[in-house]
Wavefront OBJ file of the C-alpha trace (Angstrom):
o trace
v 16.449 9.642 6.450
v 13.669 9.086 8.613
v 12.586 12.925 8.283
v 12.647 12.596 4.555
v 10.054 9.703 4.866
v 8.298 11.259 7.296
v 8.308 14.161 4.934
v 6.636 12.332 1.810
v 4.755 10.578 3.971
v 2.736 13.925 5.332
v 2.760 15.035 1.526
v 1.390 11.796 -0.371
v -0.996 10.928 3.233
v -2.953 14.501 2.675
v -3.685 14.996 -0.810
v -6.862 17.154 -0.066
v -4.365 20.190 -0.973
v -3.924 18.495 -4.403
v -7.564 17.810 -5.229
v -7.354 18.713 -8.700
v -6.265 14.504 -9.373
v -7.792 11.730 -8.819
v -7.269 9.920 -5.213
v -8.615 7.049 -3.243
v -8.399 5.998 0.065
v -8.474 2.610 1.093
v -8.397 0.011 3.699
v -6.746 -3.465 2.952
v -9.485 -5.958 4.143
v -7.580 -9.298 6.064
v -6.158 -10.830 2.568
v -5.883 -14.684 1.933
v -2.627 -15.548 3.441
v -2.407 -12.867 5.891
v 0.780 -11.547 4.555
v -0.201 -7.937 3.226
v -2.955 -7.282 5.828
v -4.116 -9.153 9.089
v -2.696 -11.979 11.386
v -0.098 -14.167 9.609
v 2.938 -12.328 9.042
v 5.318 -14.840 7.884
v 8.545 -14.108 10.278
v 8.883 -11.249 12.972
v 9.929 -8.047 11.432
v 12.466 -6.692 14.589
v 15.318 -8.666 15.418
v 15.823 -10.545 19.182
v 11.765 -9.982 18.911
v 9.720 -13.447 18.964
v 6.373 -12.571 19.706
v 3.393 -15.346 19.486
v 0.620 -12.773 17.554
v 1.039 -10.666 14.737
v -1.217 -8.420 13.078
v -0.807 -5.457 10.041
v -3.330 -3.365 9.293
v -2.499 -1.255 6.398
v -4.561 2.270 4.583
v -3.335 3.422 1.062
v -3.590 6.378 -0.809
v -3.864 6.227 -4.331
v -3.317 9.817 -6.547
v -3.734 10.038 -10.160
v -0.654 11.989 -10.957
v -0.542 10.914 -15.210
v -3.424 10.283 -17.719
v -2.415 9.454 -21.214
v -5.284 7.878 -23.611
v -6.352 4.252 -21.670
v -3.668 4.665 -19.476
v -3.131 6.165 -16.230
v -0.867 6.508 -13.712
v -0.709 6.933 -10.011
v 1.180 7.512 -7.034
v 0.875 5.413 -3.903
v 1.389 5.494 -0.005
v 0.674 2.809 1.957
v 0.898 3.760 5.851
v 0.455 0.461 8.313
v 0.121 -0.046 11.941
v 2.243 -3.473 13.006
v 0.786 -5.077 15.891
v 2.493 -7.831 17.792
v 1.096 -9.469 21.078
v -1.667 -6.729 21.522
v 1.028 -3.880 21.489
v 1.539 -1.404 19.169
v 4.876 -2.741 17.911
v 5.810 -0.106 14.511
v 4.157 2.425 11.748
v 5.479 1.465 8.792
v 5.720 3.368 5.139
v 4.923 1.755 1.945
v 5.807 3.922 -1.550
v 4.955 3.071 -5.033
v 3.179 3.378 -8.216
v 0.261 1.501 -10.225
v -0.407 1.591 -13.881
v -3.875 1.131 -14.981
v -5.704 0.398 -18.236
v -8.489 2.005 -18.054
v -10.511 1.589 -21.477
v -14.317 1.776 -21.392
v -14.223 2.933 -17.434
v -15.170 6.127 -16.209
v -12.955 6.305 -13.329
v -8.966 7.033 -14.567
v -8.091 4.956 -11.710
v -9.998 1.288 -12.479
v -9.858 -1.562 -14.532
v -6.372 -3.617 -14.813
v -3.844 -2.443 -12.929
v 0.243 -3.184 -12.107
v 1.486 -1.560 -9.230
v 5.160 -1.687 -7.857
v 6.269 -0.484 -4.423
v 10.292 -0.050 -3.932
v 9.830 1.196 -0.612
v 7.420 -1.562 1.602
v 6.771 -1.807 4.773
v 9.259 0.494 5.956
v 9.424 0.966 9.661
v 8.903 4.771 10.297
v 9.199 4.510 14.057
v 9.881 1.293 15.747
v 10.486 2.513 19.333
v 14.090 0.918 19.046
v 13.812 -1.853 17.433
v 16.104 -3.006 14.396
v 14.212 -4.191 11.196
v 15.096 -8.269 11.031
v 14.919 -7.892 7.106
v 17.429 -5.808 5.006
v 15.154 -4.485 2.775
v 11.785 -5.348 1.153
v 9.369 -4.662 -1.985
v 6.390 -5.683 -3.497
v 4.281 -5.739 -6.909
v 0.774 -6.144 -7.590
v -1.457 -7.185 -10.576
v -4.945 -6.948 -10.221
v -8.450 -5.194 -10.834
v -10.021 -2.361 -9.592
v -13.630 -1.419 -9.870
v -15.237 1.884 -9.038
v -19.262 1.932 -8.318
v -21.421 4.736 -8.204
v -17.947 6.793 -8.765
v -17.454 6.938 -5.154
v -16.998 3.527 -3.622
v -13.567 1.530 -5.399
v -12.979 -2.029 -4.523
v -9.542 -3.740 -5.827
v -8.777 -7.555 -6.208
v -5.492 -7.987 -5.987
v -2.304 -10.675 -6.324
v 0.704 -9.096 -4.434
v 4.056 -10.670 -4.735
v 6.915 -9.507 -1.462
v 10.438 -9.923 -2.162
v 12.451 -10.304 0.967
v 16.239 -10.063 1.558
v 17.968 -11.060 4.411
v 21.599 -10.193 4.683
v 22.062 -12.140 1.593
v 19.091 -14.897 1.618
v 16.037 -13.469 -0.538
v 12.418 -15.118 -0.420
v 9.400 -14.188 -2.015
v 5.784 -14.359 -0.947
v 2.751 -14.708 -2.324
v -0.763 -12.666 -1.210
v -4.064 -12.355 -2.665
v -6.748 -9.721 -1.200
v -9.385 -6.961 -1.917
v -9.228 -3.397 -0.579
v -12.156 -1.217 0.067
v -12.242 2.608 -0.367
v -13.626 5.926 -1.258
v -12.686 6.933 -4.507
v -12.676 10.658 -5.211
v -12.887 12.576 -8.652
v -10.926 15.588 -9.210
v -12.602 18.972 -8.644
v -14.210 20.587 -11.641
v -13.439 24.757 -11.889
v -16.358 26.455 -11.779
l 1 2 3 4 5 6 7 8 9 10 11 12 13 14 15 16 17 18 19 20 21 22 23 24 25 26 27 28 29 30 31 32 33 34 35 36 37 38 39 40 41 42 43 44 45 46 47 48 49 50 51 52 53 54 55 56 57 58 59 60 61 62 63 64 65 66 67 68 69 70 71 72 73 74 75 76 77 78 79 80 81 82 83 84 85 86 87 88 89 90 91 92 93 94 95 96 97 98 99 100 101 102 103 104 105 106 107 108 109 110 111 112 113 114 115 116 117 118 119 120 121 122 123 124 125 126 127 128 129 130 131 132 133 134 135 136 137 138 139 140 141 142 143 144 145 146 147 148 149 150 151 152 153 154 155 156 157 158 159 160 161 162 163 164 165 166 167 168 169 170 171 172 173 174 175 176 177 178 179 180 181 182 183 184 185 186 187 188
């Protein structure tokens, strides 16, 4: 299992190969609550593992893989670094999709988006550790905005849902990521 992800993971993570779409790259700036990126995860993540600092820091990349009048659609990777106590503590793997609306924008990847991620926060390698939480995805709803037609920022609600063995929890994040947005090559 674990080579499969690792698998997609090389395929979505270097898209440079598939730069006849749309892509993005972006960095999750510290959101409101900490949750999604930066210092307040809400419970550990490995089990027997209480540590007294946590910190994500999460990239995504966004491909345009679907264009249909206003709409398009995307695929997503969201690769994170998990840091707990000032040790690298797991790389984790994030998979989804967003749905944008488009109308009046340029870009085929801005204006109102919904994005879903099945996959989130999977832990890729953990050095031994066991994940605390039986599985977890998210869903966002938000805006994104692309200036000059290389810089994209995104506002963004993102809602986890958390099971544990059979408790399930959801939390709430708000936050703005930062990025490079890149057209698809023209043939010449």
């Amino acid at each position: 299992m674990k080579k499969r992800l690792a698998l997609i993971l090389l395929f979505v993570s270097f898209p440079m190969a598939a730069y006849t779409f749309d892509f993005s790259v972006q960095y999750y700036v510290p959101t409101l609550f900490g949750i999604s990126s930066g210092p307040a995860a809400t419970i550990t993540r490995f089990q027997n593992n209480d540590s007294e600092s946590r910190f994500l820091i999460p990239f995504e990349v966004k491909v345009a893989a679907l264009s249909f009048h206003d709409f398009t659609l995307s695929g997503n990777a969201i690769t994170s670094f998990f840091i707990e106590d000032d040790i690298f503590s797991s790389f984790n793997l994030s998979v989804g999709a967003s749905l944008f609306y488009n109308r009046g924008n340029a870009a085929k990847m801005s204006g109102l988006f919904i994005s879903l991620y099945p996959l989130y926060e999977y832990p890729l390698f953990a050095f031994g550790k066991e994940p605390g939480l039986t599985w977890k995805m998210a869903a966002d709803i938000g805006y994104s905005l692309v200036l000059f037609n290389l810089l994209q920022l995104n506002i963004f609600s993102r809602y986890m849902f958390i099971w544990r063995g059979e408790e399930f929890g959801i939390a709430p994040d708000v936050g703005i990521t930062i990025g490079v947005h890149l057209p698809r090559r023209t043939q010449r």
